[in-house]
C-alpha positions in Angstrom: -59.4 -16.7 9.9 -60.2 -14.0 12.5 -56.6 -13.0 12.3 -56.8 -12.3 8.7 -60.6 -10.4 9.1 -58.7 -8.4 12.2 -55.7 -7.6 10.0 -58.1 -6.4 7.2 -59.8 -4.3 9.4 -57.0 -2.3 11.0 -55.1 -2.2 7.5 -58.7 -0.6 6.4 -59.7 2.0 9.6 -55.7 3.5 10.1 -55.7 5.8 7.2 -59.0 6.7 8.4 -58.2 7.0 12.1 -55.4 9.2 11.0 -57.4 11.9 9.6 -60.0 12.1 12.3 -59.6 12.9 16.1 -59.8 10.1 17.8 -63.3 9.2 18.8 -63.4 8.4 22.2 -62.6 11.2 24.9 -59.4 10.2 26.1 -56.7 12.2 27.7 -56.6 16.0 29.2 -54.3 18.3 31.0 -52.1 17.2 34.2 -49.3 18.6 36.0 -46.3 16.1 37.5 -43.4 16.4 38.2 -40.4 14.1 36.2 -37.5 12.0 37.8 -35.2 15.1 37.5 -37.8 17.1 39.6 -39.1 19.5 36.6 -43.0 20.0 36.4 -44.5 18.1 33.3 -47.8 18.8 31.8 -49.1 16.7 28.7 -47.7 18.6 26.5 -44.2 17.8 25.5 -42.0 20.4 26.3 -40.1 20.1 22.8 -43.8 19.5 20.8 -42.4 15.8 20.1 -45.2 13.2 20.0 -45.6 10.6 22.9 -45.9 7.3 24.0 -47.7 7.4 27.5 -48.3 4.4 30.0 -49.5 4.6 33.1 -47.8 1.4 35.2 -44.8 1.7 37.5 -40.7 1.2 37.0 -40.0 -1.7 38.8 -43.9 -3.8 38.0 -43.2 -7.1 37.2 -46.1 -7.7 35.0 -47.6 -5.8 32.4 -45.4 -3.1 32.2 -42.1 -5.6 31.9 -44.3 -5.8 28.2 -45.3 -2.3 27.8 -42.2 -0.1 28.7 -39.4 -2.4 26.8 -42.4 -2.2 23.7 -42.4 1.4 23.7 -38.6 1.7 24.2 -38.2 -0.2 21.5 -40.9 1.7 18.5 -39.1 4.8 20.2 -35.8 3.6 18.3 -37.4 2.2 15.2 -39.3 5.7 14.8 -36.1 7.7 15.6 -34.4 5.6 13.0 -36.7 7.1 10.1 -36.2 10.8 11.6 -39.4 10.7 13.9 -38.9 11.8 17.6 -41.3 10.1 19.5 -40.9 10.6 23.8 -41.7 7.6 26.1 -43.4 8.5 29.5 -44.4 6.7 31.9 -47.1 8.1 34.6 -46.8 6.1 37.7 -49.5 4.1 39.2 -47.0 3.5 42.2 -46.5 7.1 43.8 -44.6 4.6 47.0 -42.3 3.6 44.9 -41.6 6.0 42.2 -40.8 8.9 43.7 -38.6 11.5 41.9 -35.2 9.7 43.3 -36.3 6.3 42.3 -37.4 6.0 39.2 -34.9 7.3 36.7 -32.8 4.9 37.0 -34.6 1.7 36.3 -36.6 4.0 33.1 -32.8 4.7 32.0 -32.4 1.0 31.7 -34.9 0.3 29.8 -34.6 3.7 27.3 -32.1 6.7 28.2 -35.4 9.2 27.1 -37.7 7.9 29.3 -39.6 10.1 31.4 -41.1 9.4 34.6 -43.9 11.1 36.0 -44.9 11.5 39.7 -46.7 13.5 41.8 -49.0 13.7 45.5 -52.0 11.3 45.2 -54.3 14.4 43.8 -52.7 15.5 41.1 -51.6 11.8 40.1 -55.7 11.4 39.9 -56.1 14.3 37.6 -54.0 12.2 35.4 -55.8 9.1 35.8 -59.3 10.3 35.3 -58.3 12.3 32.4 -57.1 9.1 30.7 -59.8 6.7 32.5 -57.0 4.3 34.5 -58.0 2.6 37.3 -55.6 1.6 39.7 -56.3 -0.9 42.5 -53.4 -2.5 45.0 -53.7 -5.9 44.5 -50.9 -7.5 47.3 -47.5 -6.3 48.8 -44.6 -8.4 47.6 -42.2 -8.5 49.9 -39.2 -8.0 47.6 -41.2 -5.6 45.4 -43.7 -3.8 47.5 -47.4 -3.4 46.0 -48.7 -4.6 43.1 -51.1 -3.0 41.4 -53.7 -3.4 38.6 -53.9 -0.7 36.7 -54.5 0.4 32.6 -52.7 -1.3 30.1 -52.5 0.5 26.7 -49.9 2.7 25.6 -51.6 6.3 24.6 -49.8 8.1 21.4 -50.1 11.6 22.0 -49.0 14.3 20.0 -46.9 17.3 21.3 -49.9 19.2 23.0 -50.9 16.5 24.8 -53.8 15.1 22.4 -54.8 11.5 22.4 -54.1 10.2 18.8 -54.7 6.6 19.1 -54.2 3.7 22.0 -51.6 0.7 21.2 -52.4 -2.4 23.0 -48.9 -4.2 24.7 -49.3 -7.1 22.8 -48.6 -5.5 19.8 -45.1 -6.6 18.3 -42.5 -3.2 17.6 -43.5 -3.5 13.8 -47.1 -3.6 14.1 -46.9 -0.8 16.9 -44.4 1.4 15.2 -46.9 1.0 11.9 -49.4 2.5 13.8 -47.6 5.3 15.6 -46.6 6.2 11.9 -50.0 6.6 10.3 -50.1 9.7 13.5 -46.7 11.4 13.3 -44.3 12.8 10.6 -40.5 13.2 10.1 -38.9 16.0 12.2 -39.0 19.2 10.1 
């Protein structure tokens, strides 16, 4: 029964989540740099939407959920004519560093993005979108593992929080969302 009252709720609040800014202050400017060592603010360089995590490229944990997720309503959007750009901020600047991380993100989605940067300006980012990230214990095939946030933020081109998508969502229920935010290419 909760299931069905949850179901009926989000059905009901998306159309009018979709015409209003989103309601909780979330999000804000940040400069990074990407795995191909190019600055990155949060605005999209080509004014596509985005799908924005904050976790690491080689986490075993959450981020195995959230990155394959967003690869995945990336396609299914892109299939219907709506570019949609997954990013991923990292929450690991010891292990994603601007040689490191590209290739593990281009496993899981050739347009991923990476995003790195020195411990300051990887805060901006953080505070701006309210993660906190805490190392938890150093795996010794890993490195650390940290806790850290877990939504996915859909952003449009300018950088402008327009909703948050849990990681448990499945790619139907995720991409349905995202779609209630962003259009077709024109």
């Amino acid at each position: 029964m909760r299931s069905i009252f949850t179901a009926l709720l989000c059905a009901t609040a998306l159309p009018v989540a979709a015409q209003s800014p989103f309601p909780v202050d979330i999000g804000g400017p940040y400069e990074l740099t990407d795995q191909f060592g190019d600055t990155r603010t949060q605005a999209d360089p080509e004014g596509h939407a985005q799908l924005v995590f904050f976790g690491y490229a080689n986490c075993l944990n959450i981020c195995s959920a959230a990155l394959p997720l967003m690869a995945e309503v990336v396609d299914v959007l892109a299939a219907e004519g709506i570019t949609v750009t997954p990013v991923m901020i990292t929450v690991a600047p010891d292990q994603d560093q601007v040689d490191t991380m590209g290739e593990p993100l281009a496993e899981i989605h050739s347009d991923f993005i990476g995003l790195t940067g020195d411990a300051d300006a990887l805060q901006v980012a953080y505070d701006a979108f309210s993660v906190e990230v805490e190392p938890l214990f150093q795996d010794p095939e890993y490195g650390w593992i940290y806790s850290h946030g877990s939504f996915v933020h859909l952003l449009d081109g300018d950088g402008e929080t327009l909703t948050l998508l849990p990681p448990i969502l499945d790619v139907e229920q995720a991409a349905n969302i995202a779609r209630t935010y962003v259009s077709v290419d024109g």
